[in-house]
C-alpha positions as CSV (number, residue, x, y, z in Angstrom):
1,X,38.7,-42.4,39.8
2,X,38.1,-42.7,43.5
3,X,36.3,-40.6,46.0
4,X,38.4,-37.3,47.1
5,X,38.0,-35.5,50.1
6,X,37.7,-31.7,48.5
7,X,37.3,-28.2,49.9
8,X,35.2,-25.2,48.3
9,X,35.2,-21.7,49.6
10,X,32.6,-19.4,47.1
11,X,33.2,-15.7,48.1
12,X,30.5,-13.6,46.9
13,X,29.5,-9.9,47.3
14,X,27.1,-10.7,50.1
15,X,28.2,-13.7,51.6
16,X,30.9,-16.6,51.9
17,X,30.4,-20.3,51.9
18,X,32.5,-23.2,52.7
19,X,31.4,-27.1,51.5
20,X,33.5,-29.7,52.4
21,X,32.5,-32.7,50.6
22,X,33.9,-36.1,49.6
23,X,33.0,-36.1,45.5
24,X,33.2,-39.4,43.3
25,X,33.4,-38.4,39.8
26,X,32.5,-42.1,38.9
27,X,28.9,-42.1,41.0
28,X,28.4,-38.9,40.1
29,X,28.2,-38.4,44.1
30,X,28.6,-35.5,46.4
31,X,28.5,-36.4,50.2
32,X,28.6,-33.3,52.3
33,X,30.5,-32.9,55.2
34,X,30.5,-29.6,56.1
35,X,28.3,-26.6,54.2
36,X,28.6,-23.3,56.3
37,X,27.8,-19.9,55.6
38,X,28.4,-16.4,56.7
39,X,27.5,-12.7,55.8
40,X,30.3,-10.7,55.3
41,X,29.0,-8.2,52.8
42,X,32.7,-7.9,51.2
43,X,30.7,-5.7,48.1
44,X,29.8,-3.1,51.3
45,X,30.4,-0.2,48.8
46,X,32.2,-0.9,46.0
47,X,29.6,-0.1,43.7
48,X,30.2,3.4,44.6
49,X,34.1,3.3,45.4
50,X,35.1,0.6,43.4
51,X,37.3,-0.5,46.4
52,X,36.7,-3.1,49.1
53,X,36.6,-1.7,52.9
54,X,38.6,-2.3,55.7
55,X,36.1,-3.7,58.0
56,X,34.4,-5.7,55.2
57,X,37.9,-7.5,54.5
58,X,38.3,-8.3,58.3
59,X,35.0,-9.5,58.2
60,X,35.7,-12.1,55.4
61,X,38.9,-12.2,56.9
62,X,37.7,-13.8,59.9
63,X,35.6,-16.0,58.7
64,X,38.1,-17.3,56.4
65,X,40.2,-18.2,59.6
66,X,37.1,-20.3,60.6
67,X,36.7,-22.3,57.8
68,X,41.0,-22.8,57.4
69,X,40.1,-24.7,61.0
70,X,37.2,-26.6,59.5
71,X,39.0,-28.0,56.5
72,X,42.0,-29.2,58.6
73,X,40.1,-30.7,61.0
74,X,38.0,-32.7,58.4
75,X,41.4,-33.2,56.3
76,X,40.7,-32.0,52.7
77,X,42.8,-32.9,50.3
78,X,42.1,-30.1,47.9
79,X,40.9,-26.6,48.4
80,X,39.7,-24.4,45.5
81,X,38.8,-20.6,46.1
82,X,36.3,-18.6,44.0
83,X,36.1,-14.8,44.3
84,X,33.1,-13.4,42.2
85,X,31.6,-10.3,41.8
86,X,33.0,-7.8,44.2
87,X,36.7,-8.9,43.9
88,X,35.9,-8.8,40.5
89,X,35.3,-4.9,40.7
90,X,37.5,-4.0,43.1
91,X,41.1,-1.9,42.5
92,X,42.2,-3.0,46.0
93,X,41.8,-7.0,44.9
94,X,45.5,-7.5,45.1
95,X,45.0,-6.9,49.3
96,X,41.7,-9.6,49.4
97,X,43.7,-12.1,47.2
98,X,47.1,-11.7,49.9
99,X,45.2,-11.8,52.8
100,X,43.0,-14.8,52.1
101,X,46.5,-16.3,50.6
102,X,48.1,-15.7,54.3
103,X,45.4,-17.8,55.6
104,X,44.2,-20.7,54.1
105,X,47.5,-21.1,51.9
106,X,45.8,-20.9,48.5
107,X,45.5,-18.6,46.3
108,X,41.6,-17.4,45.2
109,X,40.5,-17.6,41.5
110,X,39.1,-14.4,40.8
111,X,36.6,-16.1,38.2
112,X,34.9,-14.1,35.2
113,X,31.2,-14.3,35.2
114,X,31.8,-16.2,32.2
115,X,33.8,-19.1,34.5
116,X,31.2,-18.4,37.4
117,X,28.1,-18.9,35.2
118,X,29.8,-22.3,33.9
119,X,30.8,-23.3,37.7
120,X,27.1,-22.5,39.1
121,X,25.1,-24.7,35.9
122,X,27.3,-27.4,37.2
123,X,26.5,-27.2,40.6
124,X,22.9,-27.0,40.1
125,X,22.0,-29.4,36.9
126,X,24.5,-32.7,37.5
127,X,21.8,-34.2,39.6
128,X,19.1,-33.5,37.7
129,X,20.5,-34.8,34.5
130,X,17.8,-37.4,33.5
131,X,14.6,-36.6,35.8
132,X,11.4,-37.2,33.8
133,X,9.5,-34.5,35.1
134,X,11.9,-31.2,33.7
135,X,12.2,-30.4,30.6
136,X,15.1,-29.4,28.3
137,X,17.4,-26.7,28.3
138,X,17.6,-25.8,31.6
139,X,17.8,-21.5,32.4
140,X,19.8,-21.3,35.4
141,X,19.7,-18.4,37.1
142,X,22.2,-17.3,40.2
143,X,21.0,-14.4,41.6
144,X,24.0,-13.1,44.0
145,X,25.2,-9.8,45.8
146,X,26.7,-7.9,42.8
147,X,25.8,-9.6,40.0
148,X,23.3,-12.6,38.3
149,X,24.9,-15.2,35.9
150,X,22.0,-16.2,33.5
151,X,23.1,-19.7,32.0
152,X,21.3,-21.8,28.7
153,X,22.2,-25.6,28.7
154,X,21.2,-29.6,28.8
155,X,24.6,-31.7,29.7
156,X,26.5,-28.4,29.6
157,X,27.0,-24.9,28.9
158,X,25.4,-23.5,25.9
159,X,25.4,-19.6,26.4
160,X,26.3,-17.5,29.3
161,X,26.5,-14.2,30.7
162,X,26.9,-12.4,33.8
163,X,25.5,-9.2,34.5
164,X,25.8,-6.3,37.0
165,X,22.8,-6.4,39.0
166,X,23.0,-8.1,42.7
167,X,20.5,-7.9,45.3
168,X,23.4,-5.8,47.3
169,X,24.0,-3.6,44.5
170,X,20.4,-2.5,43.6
171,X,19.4,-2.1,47.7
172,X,23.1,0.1,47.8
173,X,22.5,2.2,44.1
174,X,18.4,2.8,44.3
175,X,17.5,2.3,48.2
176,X,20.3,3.0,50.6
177,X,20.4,6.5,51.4
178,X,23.6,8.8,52.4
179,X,24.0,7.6,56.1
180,X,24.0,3.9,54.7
181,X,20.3,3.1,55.9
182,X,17.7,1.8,53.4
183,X,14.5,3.0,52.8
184,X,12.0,1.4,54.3
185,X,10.0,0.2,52.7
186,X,10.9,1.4,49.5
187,X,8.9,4.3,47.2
188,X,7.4,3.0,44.3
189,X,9.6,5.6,41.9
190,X,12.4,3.4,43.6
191,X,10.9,0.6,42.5
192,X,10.3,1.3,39.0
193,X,14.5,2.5,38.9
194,X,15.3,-1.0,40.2
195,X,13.3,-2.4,37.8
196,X,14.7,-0.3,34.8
197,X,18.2,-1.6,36.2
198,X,16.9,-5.3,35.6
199,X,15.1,-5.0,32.6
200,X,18.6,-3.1,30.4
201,X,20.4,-6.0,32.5
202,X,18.0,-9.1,30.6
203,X,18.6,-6.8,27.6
204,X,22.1,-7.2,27.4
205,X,21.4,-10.9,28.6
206,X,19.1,-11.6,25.9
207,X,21.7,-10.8,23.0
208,X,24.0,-13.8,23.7
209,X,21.6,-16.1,25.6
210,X,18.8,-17.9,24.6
211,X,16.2,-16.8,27.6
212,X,13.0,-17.6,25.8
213,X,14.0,-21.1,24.4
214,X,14.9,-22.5,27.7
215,X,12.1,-25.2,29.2
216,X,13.3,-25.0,32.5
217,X,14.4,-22.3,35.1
218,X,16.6,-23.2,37.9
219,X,17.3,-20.4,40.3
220,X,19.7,-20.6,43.0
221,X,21.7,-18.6,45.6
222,X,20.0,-17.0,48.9
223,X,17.6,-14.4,47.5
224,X,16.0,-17.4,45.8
225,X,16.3,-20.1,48.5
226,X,14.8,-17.4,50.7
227,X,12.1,-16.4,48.6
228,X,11.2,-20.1,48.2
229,X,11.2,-20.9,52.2
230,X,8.9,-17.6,52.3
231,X,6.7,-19.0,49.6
232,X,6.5,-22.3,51.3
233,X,5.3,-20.7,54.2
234,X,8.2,-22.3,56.6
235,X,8.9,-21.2,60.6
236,X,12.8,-21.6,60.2
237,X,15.0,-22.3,57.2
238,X,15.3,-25.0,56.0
239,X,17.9,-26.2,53.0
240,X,16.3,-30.4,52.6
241,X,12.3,-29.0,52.0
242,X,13.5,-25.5,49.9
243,X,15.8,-28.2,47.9
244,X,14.6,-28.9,44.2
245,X,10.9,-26.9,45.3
246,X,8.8,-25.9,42.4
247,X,7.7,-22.3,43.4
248,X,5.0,-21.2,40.5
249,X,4.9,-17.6,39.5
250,X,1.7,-16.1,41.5
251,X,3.9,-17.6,44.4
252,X,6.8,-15.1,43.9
253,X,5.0,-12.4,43.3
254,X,3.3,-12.5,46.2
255,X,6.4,-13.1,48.0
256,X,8.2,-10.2,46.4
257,X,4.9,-7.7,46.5
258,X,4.9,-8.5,50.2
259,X,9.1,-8.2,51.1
260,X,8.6,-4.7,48.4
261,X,6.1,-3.5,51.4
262,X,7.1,-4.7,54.6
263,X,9.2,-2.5,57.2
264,X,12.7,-3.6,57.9
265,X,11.6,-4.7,61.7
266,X,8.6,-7.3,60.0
267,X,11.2,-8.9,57.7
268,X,13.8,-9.6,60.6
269,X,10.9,-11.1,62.6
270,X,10.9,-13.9,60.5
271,X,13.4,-16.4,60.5
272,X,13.4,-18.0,57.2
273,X,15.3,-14.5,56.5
274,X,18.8,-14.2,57.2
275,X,19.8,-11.9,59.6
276,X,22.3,-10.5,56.6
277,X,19.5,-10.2,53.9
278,X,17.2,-8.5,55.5
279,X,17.4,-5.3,53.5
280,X,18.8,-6.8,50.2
281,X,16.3,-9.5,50.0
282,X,13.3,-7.0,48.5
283,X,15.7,-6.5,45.5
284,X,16.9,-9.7,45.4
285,X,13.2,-11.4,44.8
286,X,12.3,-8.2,42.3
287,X,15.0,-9.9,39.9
288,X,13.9,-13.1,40.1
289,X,10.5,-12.2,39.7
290,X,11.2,-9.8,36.6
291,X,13.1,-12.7,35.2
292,X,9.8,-14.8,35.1
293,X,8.0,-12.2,34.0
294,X,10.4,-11.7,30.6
295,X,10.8,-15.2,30.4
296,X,7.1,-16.5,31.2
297,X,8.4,-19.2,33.5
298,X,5.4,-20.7,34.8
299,X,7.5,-21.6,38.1
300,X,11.1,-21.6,39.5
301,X,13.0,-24.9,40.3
302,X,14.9,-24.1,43.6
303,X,18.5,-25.5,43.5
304,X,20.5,-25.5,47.3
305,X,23.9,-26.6,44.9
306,X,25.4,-24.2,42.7
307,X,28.6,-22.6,42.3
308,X,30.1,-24.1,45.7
309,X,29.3,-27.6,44.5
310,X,30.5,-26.9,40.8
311,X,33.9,-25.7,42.6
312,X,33.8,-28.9,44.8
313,X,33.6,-31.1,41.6
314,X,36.5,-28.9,40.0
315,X,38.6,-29.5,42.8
316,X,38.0,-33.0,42.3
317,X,39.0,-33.0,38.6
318,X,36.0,-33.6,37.6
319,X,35.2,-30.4,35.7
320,X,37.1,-29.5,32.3
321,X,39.7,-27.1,32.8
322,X,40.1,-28.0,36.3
C-alpha cells in the first residue's frame, strides 16, 4: 500500500484540530503537512443545558470553513471527521453534524468514547512500538474538554473507557460562577469537589481497566502538553521539545499546585498557555496529576499525536474498521 495524502479534523469540547498528513501504512510513516488548531469551546455549556450554543457552533463553524480551504489547497484525498465529547452530549447534534456536512462535504463520526479511546492509543503508541527505554502496557491517558479516555494496551487495545470529566467541564460545574466568570484562583472546598469528581471518575475507570498494571503512562491532549511546556520551563510553546518529554511526578505537582493558585491575569502572561485554556488549564492538570497519584506513575510520557493522527491513519485504511 502506497502513501495517501489524508485529512483529519478532531472536534473536541474545547478545541478543533486539523492534520493533514501523507501516511504510509507500509513505513509506518506520518509526514505532516499541515497540523492547526483552534479554540472554539463547542462544550460552552452543555454540561448544564445539554445543548450546543449558537455562538459556539459559528465558532466551530468558522473554523471549519478554514480548514475546508486548507485541505483543498494541499489536495487530500480522504477526510475523516471525529466529533467527541460534546457532540456526544448534545440534543441539538443533528444541527453540528448538518452544518459541518454543508461545509466540508463529509459527514462527522460522532465516535463513542469507546471508538475515541481506541483512535487516541493509536495515535500516540504506533511510534513507540519497540523503544527500549518504556516499558509494557502502555496507560494512555487523553485528557480533553468534556471527557478523559483512559486506555490499557502493548500493540493494541486491551481495556478502555471514557469518562465524564474534561478540564471544560470541571472549570464550568465546580469553578465558573453564574455570570460565566471563574473563580480566581479557586477555594480550596472547590478544590476538594473537583477532586471528588476525579477520584468517582478513576473509580468507574478502575472496574473495566487495568490502571495499576500498566508500566507506562502516556498522556496527551493540551492540558498535558501545556502542563509539560510549563514543567519544562519554556518561553513559548513548543510541540518538537514537549514531544515524547518525560515529566516526573514532583514536576506536575508543582505545576498544578502553582496554575491551582495563580490569578487568571498571571496565567495569560505566559505564553506556553493558550490563550483558550487559560481558565480550564487548573482543572485540566488536577486530573492528570490525581491520575498519577492513584496510579503511582513515577512520570508522564508526553505524546503531541493522539486521536488526530489515529484518525489520519484510519483515513488511510490503516486502522481496523476503517
Amino acid at each position: 500500500m502506497t502513501a495517501r495524502r489524508v485529512a483529519a479534523i478532531d472536534c473536541g469540547t474545547n478545541s478543533i484540530r486539523l492534520l493533514v498528513a501523507d501516511a504510509d501504512p507500509a513505513t509506518g510513516e506520518l509526514t505532516d503537512l499541515d497540523r492547526r488548531m483552534r479554540i472554539v469551546r463547542l462544550g460552552q455549556g452543555v454540561d448544564r443545558t445539554g445543548r450546543l450554543a449558537p455562538e459556539a457552533l459559528e465558532r466551530t463553524f468558522e473554523a471549519c470553513r478554514e480548514y475546508a480551504a486548507a485541505i483543498a489547497e494541499l489536495g487530500a484525498t480522504e477526510v475523516r471527521f471525529a466529533a467527541t465529547s460534546a457532540t456526544r452530549d448534545a440534543e441539538n447534534r443533528a444541527e453540528f453534524t448538518e452544518g459541518v456536512r454543508a461545509i466540508l462535504g463529509v459527514t462527522p463520526e460522532v465516535v463513542t468514547g469507546d471508538e475515541e479511546a481506541a483512535l487516541s492509543f493509536t495515535g500516540a503508541t504506533k511510534e513507540l512500538t519497540g523503544r527500549a527505554d518504556l516499558d509494557t502496557p502502555y496507560l494512555v491517558v487523553d485528557i480533553g474538554g468534556g471527557s478523559t479516555e483512559c486506555v490499557v494496551g502493548t500493540d493494541g487495545v486491551r481495556a478502555a473507557r471514557s469518562v465524564d470529566i474534561g478540564c471544560v467541564r470541571l472549570t464550568e460545574r465546580h469553578l465558573a460562577r453564574p455570570d460565566g466568570t471563574v473563580t480566581d484562583p479557586p477555594a480550596a472546598e472547590q478544590i476538594e469537589a473537583i477532586r471528588r469528581d476525579i477520584g468517582a471518575a478513576l473509580d468507574e475507570t478502575a472496574r473495566t481497566v487495568p490502571l495499576a498494571e500498566a508500566r507506562t503512562l502516556v498522556g496527551l491532549a493540551g492540558s498535558v502538553t501545556t502542563v509539560a511546556g510549563l514543567a519544562l520551563g519554556l518561553t513559548e510553546y513548543d510541540s518538537a521539545a514537549i514531544h515524547h518529554a518525560r515529566i516526573p511526578y514532583a514536576q506536575v505537582k508543582e505545576v498544578t499546585d502553582g496554575l491551582l493558585t495563580s490569578t487568571h491575569a498571571e496565567r495569560a502572561a505566559n505564553p506556553v498557555i493558550h490563550p483558550g485554556r487559560v481558565d480550564v488549564i487548573a482543572a485540566g492538570a488536577l486530573i492528570l496529576l490525581t491520575l498519577m497519584e492513584r496510579t503511582g506513575a513515577a512520570e508522564v510520557v508526553v505524546s503531541e499525536h493522539d486521536i488526530l493522527d489515529g484518525l489520519a491513519w484510519k483515513a488511510a485504511g490503516a486502522v481496523a474498521g476503517a
